[in-house]
C-alpha positions in Angstrom: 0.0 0.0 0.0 1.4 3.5 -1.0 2.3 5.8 1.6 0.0 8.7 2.9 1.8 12.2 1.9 3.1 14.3 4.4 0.7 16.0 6.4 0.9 19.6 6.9 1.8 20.7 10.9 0.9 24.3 11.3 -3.1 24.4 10.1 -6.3 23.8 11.8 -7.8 21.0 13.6 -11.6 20.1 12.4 -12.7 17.8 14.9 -15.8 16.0 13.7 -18.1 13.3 13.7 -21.6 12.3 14.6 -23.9 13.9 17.4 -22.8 11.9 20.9 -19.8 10.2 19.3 -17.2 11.9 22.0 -16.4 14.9 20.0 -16.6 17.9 22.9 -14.5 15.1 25.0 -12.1 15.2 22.3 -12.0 19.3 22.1 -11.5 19.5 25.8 -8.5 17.3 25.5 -6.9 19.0 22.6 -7.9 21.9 24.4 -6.0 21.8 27.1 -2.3 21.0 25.1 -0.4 24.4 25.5 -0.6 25.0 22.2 -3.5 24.3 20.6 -7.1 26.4 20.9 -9.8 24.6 20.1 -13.3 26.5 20.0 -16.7 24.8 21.0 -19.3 24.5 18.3 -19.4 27.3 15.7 -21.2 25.7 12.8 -19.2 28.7 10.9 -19.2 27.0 7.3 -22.9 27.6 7.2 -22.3 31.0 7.1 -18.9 30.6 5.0 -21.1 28.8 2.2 -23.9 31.1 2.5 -20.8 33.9 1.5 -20.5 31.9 -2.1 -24.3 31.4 -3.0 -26.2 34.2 -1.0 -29.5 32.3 0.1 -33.2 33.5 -1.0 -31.9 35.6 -3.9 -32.2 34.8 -7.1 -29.2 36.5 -8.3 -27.4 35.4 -5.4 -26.0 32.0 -6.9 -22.2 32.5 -7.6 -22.8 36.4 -7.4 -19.3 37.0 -7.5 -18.4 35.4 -10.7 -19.9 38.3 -12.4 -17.5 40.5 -10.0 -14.5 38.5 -11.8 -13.9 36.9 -9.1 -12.7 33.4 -9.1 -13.9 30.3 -6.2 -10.1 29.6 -5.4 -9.8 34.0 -4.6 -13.3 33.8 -2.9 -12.0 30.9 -1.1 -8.8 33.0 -0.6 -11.1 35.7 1.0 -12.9 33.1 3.4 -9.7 31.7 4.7 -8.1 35.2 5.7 -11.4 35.7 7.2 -11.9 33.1 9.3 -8.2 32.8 10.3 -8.4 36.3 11.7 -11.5 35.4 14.1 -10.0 32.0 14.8 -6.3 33.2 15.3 -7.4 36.0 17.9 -8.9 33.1 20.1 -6.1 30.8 19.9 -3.7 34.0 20.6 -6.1 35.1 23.7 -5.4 31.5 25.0 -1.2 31.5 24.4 -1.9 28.8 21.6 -0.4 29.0 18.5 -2.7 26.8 16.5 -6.2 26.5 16.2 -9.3 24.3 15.7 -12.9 24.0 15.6 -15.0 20.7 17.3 -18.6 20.9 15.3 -20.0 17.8 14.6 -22.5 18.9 11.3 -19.1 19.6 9.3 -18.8 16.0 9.0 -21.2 17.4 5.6 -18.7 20.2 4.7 -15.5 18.7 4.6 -14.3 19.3 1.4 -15.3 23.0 1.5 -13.3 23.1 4.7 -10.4 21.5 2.7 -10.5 23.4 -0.2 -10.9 26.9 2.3 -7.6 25.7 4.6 -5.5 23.3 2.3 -3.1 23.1 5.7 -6.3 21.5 7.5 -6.3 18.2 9.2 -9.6 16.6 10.1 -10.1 14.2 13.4 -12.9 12.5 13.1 -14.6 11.0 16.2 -17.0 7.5 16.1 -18.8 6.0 18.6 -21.2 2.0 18.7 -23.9 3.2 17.4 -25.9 2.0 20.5 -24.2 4.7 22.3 -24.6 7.9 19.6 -28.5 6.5 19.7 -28.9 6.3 23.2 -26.8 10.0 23.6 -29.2 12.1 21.3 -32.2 10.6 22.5 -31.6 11.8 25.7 -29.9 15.1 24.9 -32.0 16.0 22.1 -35.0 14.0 22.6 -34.8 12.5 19.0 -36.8 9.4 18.3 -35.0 6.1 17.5 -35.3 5.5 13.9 -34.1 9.0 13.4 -31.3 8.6 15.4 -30.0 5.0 13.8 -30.7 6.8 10.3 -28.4 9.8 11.3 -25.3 7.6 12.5 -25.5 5.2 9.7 -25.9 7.9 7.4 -23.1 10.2 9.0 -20.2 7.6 9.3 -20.8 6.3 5.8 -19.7 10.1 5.0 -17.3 10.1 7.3 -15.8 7.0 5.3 -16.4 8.0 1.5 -14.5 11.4 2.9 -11.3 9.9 4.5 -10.3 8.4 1.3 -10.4 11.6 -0.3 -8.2 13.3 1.6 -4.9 11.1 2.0 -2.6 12.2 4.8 -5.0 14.6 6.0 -7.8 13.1 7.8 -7.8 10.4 11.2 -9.9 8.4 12.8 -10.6 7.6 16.7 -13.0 5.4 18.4 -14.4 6.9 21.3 -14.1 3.8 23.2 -10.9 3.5 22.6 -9.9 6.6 23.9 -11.4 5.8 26.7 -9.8 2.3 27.4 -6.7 3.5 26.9 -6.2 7.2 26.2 -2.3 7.5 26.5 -1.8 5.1 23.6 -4.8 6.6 21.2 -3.7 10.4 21.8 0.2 9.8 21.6 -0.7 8.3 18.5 -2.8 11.2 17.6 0.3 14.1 18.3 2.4 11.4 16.4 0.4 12.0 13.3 -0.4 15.6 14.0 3.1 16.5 14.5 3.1 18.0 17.6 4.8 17.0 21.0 3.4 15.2 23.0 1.8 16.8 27.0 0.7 15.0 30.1 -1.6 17.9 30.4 -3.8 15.7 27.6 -4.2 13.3 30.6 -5.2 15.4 32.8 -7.8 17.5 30.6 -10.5 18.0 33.5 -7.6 19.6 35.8 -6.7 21.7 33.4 -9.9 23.1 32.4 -10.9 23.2 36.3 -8.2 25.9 36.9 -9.6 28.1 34.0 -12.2 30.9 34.1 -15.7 28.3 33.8 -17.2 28.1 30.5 -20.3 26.9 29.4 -19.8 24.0 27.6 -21.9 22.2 24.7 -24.1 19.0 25.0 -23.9 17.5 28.2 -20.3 16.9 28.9 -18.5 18.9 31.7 -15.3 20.3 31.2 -14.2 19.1 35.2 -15.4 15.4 34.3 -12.5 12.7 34.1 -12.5 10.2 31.7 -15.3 8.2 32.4 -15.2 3.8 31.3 -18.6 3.2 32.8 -19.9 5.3 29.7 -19.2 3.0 27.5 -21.8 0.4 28.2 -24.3 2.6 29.4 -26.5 2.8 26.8 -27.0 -0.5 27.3 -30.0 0.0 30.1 -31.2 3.0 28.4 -32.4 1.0 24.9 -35.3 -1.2 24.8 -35.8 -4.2 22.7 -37.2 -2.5 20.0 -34.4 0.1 19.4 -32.1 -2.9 20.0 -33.7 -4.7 16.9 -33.4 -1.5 14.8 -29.6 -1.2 15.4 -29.5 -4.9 14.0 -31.8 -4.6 10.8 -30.3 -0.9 10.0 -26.8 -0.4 11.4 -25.1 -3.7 12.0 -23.0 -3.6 8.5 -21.4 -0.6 9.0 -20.7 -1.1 12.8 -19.0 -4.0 12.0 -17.0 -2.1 9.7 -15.7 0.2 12.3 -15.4 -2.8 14.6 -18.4 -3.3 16.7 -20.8 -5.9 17.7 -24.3 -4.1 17.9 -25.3 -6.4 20.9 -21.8 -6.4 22.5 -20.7 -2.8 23.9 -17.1 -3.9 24.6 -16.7 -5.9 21.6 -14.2 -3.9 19.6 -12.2 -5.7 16.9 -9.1 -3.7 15.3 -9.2 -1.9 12.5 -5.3 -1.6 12.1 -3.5 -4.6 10.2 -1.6 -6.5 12.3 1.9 -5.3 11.1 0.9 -1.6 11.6 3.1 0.7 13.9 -0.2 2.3 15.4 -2.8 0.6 17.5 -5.4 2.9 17.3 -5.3 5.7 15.2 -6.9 5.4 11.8 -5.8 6.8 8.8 -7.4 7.3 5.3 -5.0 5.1 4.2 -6.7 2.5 7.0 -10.1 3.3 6.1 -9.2 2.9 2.0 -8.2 -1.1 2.6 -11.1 -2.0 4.6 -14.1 -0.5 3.1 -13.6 -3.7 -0.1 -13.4 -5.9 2.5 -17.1 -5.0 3.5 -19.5 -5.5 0.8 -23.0 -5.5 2.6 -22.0 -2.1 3.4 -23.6 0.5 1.3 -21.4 2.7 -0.1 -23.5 5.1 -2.1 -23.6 9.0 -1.0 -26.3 9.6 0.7 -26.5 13.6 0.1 -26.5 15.9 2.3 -29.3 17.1 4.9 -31.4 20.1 3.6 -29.6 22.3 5.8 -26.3 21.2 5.1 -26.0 21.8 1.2 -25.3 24.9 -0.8 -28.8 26.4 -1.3 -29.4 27.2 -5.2 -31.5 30.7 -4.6 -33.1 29.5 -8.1 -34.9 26.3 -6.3 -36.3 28.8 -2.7 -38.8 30.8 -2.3 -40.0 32.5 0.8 -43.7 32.0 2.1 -45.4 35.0 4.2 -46.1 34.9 7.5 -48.9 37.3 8.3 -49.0 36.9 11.9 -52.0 34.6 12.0 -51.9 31.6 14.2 -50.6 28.7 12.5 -48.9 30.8 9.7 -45.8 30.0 9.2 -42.9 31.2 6.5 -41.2 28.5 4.4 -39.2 27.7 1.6 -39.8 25.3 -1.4 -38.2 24.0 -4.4 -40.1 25.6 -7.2 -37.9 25.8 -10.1 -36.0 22.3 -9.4 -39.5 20.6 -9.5 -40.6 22.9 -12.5 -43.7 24.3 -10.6 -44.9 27.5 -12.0 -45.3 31.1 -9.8 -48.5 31.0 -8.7 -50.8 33.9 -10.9 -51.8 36.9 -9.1 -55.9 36.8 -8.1 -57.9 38.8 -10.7 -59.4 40.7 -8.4 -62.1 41.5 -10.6 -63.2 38.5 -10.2 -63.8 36.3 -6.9 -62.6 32.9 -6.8 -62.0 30.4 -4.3 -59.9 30.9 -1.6 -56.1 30.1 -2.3 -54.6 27.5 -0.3 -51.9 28.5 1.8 -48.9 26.9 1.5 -47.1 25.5 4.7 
């Protein structure tokens, strides 16, 4: 297998994966290295993509084309942009590099690579038994859309790794938890950075700071806790057990679970590699033909994570009446026509409001 290229050393850290996979755990570790900033959720390339195609406008898809302006300047623009912002936090901290943790970029990675070619990507997975049982207690999400969002996330997460050689890694949660000197050593090995005790001892760290509020429901004065590992275990019923099985059981065992077995965790490394449990793309690349029943097919992203064409929106009005509400459709994708203005010469039946 050909070697990964060299990975760049001085760029940001996108730390991403799905909802309740151990990503703020992750941040707060990074976190507290002397060097790095990492900043809690920011969802920023929402706002970086709305920059490129302005939404609700119809002459707001590639607006500044018609400027002369190429995507590689505007991209140019965004970068110098964002690095300000995110260089005056990592500065106000002493750090000298810096990162963002938020899980939803999992859909914009290769924007974000294209924006800050000296990127590297960490990407965070959890059993799926575990992300299921997280956001259905956090965010009070049903089961079936909970199973649907992790198998649909870490597919991404996969199809992306491969695209990005040198530049993207992988860790379980539950391995970092089982043994978190090995899986981060490992992870400043391939970042290039020295290595800090202070990783170790994240919750000390962060306990001698000025308190911050801190996304989901993870504390930033919490040790590493093992006991979360199996404790979705009492929190799923049969039902949602069965659904794990039908729905997510290929790609689990593709990242190395058993769906009924929360400690079951078979490598993902071959068994001559130097690392035990960081994953590469490189990693990822040699297993994904070994795992046929997987379904390898994009799945595209979620309505509010693509690049809204203005051509296919449309706002409704919202005239203040109860149960009004303003929306947005696809028109012109779906070739509906604009609705004619009422001849108000002429009374007609009410029109149906669309919701």
């Amino acid at each position: 297998m050909p070697e990964e290229p060299e990975r760049p050393t001085t760029g940001p850290i996108f730390v991403i994966g799905s909802q309740g996979s151990g990503t703020t755990l992750m941040r707060l570790i990074l976190d507290s290295h002397e060097d790095f900033a990492l900043a809690q959720e920011t969802g920023f390339m929402r706002a970086a993509l709305a920059q490129l195609t302005v939404p609700f406008h119809e002459a707001g898809r590639d607006w500044y084309l018609r400027l002369g302006w190429s995507e590689t300047e505007m991209h140019d623009q965004l970068r110098g942009f964002y690095e300000r912002i995110f260089a005056r936090f990592a500065a106000s901290q002493g750090a000298r590099r810096w990162g963002d943790k938020t899980p939803y970029h999992i859909w914009h990675v290769p924007e974000l690579a294209q924006i800050f070619p000296d990127a590297l990507f960490l990407c965070m997975v959890r059993h799926p038994g575990g992300t299921t049982a997280s956001v259905q207690s956090r965010f009070d999400w049903q089961v079936p859309h909970a199973v649907n969002a992790w198998v649909r996330q870490n597919t991404e997460i996969a199809l992306r790794a491969v695209q990005l050689p040198g530049r993207f890694a992988l860790l379980r949660y539950e391995d970092l938890v089982l043994d978190p000197e090995t899986s981060l050593r490992e992870l400043l090995e391939w970042m290039g950075e020295p290595w800090t005790p202070r990783l170790l001892e994240h919750h000390v760290v962060h306990g001698e700071r000025e308190p911050r509020r801190v996304e989901g429901m993870t504390s930033a004065t919490d040790p590493i806790d093992v006991e979360r590992i199996a404790k979705w275990t009492s929190k799923l019923d049969a039902e949602a057990r069965e659904l794990l099985r039908t729905e997510a059981a290929p790609l689990a065992r593709f990242y190395g679970y058993d769906v009924d077995d929360a400690m079951h965790l078979s490598s993902l490394l071959p068994a001559d590699s130097a690392r035990r449990k960081l994953v590469t793309s490189a990693d990822i690349a040699r297993r994904q033909p070994e795992h046929t029943d997987v379904d390898w097919s994009p799945r595209g992203r979620p309505a509010a994570n693509r690049r809204l064409d203005p051509a296919e929106l449309w706002l409704g009005r919202n005239d203040g009446k109860k149960g009004a509400r303003s929306g947005a459709g696809r028109r012109a994708a779906a070739g509906t026509p604009r609705r004619p203005k009422p001849d108000k010469r002429t009374p007609g039946p009410p029109v149906q409001r669309q919701r």
